[in-house]
C-alpha positions in Angstrom: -8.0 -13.8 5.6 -9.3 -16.4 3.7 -6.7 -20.4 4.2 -6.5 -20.1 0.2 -5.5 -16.9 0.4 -2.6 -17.5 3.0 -1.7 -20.2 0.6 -1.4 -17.9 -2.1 0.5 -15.6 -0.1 3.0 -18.1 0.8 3.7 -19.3 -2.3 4.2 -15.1 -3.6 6.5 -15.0 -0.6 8.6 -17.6 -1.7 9.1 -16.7 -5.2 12.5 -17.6 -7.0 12.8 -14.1 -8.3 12.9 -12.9 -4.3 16.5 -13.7 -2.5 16.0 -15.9 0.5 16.7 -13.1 3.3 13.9 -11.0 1.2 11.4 -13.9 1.5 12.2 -14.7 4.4 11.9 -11.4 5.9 8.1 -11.0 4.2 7.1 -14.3 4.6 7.3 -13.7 8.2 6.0 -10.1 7.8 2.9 -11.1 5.8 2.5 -14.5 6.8 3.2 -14.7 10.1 2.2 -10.9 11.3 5.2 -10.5 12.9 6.2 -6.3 13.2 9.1 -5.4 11.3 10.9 -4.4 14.4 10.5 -8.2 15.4 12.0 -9.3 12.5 15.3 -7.2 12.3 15.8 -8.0 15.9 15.9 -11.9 14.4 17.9 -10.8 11.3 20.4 -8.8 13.5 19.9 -5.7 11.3 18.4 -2.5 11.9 14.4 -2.1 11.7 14.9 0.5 8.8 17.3 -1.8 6.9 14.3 -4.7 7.0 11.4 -2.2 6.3 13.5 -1.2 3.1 14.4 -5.0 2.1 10.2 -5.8 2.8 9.7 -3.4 0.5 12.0 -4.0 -2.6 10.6 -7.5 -1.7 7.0 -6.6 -2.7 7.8 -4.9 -6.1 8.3 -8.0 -8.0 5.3 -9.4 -6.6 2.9 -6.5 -7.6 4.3 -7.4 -10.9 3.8 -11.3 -10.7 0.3 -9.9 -9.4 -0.7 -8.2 -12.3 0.5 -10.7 -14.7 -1.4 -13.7 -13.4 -4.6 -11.4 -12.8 -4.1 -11.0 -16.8 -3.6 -14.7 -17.7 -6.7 -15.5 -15.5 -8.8 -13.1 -17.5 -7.5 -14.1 -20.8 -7.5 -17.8 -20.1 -11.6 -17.6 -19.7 -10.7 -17.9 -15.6 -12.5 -15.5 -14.2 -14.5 -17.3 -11.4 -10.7 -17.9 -10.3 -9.7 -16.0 -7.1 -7.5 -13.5 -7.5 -4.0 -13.4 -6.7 -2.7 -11.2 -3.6 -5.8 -9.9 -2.5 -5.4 -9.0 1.1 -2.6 -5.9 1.2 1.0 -6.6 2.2 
């Protein structure tokens, strides 16, 4: 993965429209490359409880995603790397 994408990804992670447990949670998951097994075990909760709250977590970003891949291509960006390349 590409430092500017990591960036990227951090930022996505870290999204207001995400609660902090849910960023937190796949911040560490996509970030950091820590299993999801890892990360309940630090949250205390089970590992199907954090797989599901990884998951809701990503929605919103698919969305944000789609919207900024849009506003590059209408803005006369295309050159511009696109956002959330790598899979999550």
């Amino acid at each position: 993965m590409d430092p500017d994408d990591t960036l990227i990804l951090l930022f996505m992670c870290c999204h207001p429209a995400l609660s902090p447990s849910s960023a937190i949670g796949l911040t560490l998951r996509a970030v950091g490359g820590l299993t999801t097994a890892e990360i309940a075990n630090a949250f205390l909760v089970p590992e199907a409880t954090m797989a599901q709250r990884i998951t809701r977590a990503k929605q919103p970003l698919r969305l944000l995603a789609y919207h900024s891949d849009s506003l590059l291509r209408t803005s006369g960006l295309d050159d511009c790397p696109q956002f959330c390349t790598c899979s999550i």
